[in-house]
C-alpha positions as CSV (number, residue, x, y, z in Angstrom):
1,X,96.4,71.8,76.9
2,X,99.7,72.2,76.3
3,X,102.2,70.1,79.2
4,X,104.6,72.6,81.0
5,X,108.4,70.8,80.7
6,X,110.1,69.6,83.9
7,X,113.0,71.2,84.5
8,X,116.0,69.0,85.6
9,X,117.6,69.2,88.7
10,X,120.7,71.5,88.2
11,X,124.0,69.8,87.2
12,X,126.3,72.4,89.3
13,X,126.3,72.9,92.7
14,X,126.2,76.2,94.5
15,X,129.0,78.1,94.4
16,X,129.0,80.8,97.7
17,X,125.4,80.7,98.5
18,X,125.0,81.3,95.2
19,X,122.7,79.0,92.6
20,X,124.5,78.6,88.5
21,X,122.4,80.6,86.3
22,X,119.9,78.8,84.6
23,X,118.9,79.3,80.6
24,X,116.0,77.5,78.6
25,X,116.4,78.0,74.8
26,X,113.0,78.9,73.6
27,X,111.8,78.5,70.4
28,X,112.2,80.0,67.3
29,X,114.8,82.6,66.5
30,X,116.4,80.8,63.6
31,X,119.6,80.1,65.9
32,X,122.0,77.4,64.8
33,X,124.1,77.1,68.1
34,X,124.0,77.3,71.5
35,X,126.1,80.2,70.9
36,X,124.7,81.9,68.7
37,X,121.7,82.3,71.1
38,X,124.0,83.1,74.4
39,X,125.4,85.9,72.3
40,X,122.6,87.6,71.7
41,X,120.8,87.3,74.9
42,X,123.4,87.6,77.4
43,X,124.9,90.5,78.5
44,X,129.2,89.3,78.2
45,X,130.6,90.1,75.0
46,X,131.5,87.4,72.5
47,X,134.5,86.5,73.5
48,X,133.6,86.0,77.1
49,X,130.8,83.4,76.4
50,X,133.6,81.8,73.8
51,X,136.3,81.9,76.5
52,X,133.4,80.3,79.3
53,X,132.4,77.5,76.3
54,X,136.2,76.8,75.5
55,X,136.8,76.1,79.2
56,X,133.5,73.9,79.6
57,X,132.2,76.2,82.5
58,X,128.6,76.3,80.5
59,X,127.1,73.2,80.6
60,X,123.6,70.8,80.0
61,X,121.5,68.7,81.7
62,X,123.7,66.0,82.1
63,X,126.4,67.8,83.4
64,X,128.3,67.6,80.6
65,X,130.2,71.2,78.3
66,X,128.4,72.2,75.8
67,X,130.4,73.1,73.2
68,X,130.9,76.3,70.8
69,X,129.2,74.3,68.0
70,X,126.8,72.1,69.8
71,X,123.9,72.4,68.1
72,X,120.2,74.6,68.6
73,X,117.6,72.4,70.4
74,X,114.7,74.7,71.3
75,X,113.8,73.5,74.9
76,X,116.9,72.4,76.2
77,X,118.8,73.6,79.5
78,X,122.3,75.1,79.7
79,X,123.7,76.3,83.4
80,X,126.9,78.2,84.1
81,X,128.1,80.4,86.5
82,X,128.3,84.1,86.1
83,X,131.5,85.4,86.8
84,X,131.0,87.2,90.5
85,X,131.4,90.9,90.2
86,X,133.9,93.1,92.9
87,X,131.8,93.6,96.3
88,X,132.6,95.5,98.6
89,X,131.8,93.4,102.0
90,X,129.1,94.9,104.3
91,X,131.1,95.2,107.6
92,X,127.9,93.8,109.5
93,X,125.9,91.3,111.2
94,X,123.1,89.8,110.3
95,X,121.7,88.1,113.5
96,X,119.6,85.1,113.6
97,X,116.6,85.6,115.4
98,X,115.1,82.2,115.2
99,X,115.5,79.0,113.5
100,X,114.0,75.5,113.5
101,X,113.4,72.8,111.0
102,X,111.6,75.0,108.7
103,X,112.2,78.3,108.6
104,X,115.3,80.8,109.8
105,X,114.3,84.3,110.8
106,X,117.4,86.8,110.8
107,X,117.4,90.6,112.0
108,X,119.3,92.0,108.5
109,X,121.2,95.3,108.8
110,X,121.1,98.0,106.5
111,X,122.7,97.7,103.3
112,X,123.0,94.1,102.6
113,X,120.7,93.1,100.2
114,X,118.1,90.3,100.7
115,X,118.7,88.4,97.2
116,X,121.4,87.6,94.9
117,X,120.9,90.6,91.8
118,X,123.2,92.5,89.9
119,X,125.8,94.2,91.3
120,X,124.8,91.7,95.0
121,X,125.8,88.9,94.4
122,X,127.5,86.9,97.8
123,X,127.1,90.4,99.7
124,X,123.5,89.1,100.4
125,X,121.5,87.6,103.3
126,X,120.6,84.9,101.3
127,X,123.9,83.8,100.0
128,X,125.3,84.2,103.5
129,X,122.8,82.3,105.2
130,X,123.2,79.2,103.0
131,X,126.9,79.5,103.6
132,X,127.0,79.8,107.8
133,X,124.2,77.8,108.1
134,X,125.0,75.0,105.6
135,X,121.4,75.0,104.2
136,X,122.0,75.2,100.4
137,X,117.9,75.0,99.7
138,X,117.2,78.3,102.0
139,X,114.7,80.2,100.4
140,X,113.4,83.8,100.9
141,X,110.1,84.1,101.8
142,X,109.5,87.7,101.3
143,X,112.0,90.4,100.8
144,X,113.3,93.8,102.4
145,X,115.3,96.8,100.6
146,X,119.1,96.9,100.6
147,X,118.8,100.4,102.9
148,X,116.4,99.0,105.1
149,X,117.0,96.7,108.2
150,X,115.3,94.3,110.4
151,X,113.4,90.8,110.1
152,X,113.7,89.0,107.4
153,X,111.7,85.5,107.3
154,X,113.6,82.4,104.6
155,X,112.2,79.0,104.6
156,X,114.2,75.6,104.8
157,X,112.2,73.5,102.8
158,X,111.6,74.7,99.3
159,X,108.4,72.3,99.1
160,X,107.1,74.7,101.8
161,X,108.8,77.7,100.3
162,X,105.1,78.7,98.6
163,X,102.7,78.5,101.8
164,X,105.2,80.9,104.0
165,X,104.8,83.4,100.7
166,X,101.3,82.9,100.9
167,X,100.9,84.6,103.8
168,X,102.4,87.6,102.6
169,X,100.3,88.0,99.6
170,X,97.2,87.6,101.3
171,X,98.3,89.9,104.2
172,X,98.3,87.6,106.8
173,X,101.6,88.8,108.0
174,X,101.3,91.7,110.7
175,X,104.2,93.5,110.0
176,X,105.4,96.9,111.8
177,X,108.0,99.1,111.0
178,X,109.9,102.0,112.6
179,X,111.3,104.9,111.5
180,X,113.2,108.5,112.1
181,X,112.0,111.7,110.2
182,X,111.6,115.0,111.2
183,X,108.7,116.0,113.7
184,X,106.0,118.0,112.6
185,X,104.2,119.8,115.4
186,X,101.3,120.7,112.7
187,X,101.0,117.1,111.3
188,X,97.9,115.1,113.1
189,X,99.1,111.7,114.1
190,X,97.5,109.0,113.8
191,X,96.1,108.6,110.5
192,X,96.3,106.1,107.7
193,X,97.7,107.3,104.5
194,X,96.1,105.8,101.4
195,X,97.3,106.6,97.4
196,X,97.7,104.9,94.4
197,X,101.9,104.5,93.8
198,X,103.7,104.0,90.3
199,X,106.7,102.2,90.6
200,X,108.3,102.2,87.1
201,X,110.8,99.4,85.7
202,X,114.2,101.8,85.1
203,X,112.9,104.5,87.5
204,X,114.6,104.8,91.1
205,X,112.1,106.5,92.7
206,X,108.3,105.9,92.6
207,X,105.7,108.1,92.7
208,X,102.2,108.6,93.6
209,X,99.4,109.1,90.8
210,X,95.8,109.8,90.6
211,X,93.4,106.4,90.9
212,X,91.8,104.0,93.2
213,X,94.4,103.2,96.2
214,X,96.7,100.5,96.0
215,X,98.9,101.0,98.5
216,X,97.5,102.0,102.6
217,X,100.1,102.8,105.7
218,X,99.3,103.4,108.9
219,X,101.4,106.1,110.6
220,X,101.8,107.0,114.5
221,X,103.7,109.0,116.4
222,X,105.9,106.8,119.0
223,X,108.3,109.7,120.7
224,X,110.2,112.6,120.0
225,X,113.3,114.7,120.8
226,X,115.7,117.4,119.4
227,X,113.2,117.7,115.8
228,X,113.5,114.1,114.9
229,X,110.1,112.1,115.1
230,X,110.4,108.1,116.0
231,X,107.2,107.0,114.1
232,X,105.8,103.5,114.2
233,X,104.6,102.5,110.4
234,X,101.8,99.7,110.0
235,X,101.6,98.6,105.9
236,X,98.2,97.3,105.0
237,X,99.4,96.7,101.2
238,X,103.2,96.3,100.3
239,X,104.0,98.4,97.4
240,X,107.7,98.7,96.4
241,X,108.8,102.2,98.5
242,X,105.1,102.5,100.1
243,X,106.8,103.4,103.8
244,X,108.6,106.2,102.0
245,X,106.7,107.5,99.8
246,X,104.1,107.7,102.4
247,X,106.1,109.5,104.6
248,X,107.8,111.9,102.0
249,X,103.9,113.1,100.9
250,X,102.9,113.7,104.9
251,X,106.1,116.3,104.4
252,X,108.6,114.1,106.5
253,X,111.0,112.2,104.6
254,X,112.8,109.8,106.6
255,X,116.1,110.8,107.3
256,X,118.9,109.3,105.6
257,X,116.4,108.4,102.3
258,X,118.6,108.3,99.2
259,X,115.1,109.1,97.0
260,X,112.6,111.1,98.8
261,X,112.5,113.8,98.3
262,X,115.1,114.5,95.8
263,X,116.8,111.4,94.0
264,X,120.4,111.4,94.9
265,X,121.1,108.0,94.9
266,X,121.6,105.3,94.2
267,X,124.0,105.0,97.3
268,X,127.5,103.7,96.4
269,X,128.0,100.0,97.3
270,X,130.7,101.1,99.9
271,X,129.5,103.9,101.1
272,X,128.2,102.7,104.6
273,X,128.5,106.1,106.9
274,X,124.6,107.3,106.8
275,X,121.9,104.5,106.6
276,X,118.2,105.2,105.9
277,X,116.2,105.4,109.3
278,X,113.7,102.6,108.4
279,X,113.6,99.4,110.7
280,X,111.0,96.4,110.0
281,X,110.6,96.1,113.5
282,X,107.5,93.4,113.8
283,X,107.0,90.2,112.3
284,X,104.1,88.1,113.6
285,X,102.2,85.8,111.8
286,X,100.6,81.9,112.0
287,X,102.9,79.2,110.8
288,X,101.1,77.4,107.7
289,X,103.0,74.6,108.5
290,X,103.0,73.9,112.1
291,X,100.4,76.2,113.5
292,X,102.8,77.9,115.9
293,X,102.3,81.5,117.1
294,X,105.3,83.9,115.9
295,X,105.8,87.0,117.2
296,X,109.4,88.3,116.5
297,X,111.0,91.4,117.2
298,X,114.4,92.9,116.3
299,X,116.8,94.4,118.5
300,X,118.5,96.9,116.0
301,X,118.2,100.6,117.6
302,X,118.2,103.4,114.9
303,X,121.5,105.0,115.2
304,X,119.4,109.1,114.5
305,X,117.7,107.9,117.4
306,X,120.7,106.9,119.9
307,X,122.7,109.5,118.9
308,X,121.3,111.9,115.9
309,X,125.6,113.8,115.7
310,X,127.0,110.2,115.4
311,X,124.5,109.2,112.6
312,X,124.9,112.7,110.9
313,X,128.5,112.5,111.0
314,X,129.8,108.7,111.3
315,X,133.0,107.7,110.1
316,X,133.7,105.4,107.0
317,X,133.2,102.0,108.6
318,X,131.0,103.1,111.4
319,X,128.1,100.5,112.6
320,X,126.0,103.3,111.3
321,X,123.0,100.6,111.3
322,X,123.1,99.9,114.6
């Protein structure tokens, strides 16, 4: 049996919350260089990768610049920093809810992304947290949507990191959501929704498809006023977009969504005036490391719901999320 390599402890620190990519050259490919092989398999053009080896900001194990010549060695480790792209800054809070020795628990508003990815890069609860806190090793533990608010559970320890995910793959994580959508006098509340959903890689929105059910939600009606339902949304499975799709095939969309029923997103990253009605209300679950209890819930209220004109109409900079 082949012996997995142990990857080195990275030579560059953080840099805003933010961990140095890092690269493992794999076998084969008949490359001479180092970069050679960054060349073809990252996305900067030539001369950016030259310009980043020329001023040593690409480096190896020990720390030390790799060169523009250094040699191919399949199996060896480069890091670097990417350059960070132009964010806009989410005008927000993100609350912490909790926090002890081994995991933080924030309330997240909309639009700020959970991890470092593309286009978010410091504009992320992650990257944040590791920053105001001073905890460099924070971890997520699970993850919510960029449009969607509410409780977010990282870990402290990443020796730990894998028995908080745990629970979230094996569903031992009650988690309830809320959300706004139009009220449908002729839909009968409460039932639990079950499809199969097709999320394709390239795709913005998913879609359901004939097949065994992967994905069940448990929809209630909570209140009502003026036409706008406030629903209370228990996922049994965690599909990526299973609260909306689920809501979007009962015939009420939650307001505000950017995909269902008509894609016309995705929404611009500094465009904050009319966030999608969706609140991750609940989180409740037995620690796996200390045994403790946790029942946590957030304090957001859905702006449709406080006042449905000011969410309809909000100005540029509005706490729309709020």
């Amino acid at each position: 049996m082949r012996r997995k390599s142990r990857i080195p402890p990275s030579p560059l620190s953080q840099r805003d919350g933010v961990d140095p990519v890092r690269i493992r050259l794999p076998a084969g490919g008949g490359w001479v260089t180092v970069r050679e092989h960054l060349v073809e398999r990252l996305a900067p053009r030539a001369e950016v990768i030259d310009r980043m080896l020329g001023d040593g900001l690409i480096v190896g194990a020990d720390g030390r610049p790799v060169a523009g010549d250094t040699a191919y060695v399949p199996g060896m480790f480069v890091w670097f920093h990417r350059e960070p792209p132009d964010e806009e800054r989410v005008p927000f809070a993100l609350d912490v809810v909790y926090r002890d020795e081994h995991i933080v628990v924030v309330d997240k508003p909309h639009f700020l992304a959970t991890n470092p990815r593309g286009s978010h890069v410091r504009e992320t609860a992650l990257a944040r947290l590791r920053v105001d806190l001073g905890i460099p090793a924070l971890g997520a533990a699970h993850r919510l949507d960029r449009l969607t608010a509410g409780l977010l559970l990282f870990t402290v320890r990443p020796e730990e990191r894998g028995a908080y995910q745990s629970l979230f793959g094996a569903r031992l994580v009650r988690k309830e959501y809320e959300a706004l959508a139009p009220y449908s006098p002729g839909l009968a509340l409460p039932r639990t929704v079950r499809s199969r959903i097709l999320k394709e890689r390239g795709v913005m929105a998913a879609r359901e498809i004939e097949g065994e059910p992967n994905a069940v939600t448990r929809v209630e009606l909570r209140d009502r006023r003026d036409g706008v339902g406030r629903y209370r949304l228990t996922p049994g499975t965690g599909q990526t977009h299973q609260l909306r799709v689920h809501m979007n095939a009962l015939g009420v969309p939650i307001l505000g969504d950017p995909l269902y029923p008509v894609v016309t997103g995705p929404v611009p990253s500094d465009d904050f005036r009319r966030p999608l009605q969706l609140l991750a209300r609940r989180l409740e679950f037995t620690d796996p490391v200390t045994g403790h209890e946790h029942r946590f819930v957030s304090g957001r209220v859905l702006k449709a719901w406080s006042s449905y004109d000011d969410w309809a109409s909000p100005g540029p900079l509005e706490e729309s999320a709020q």
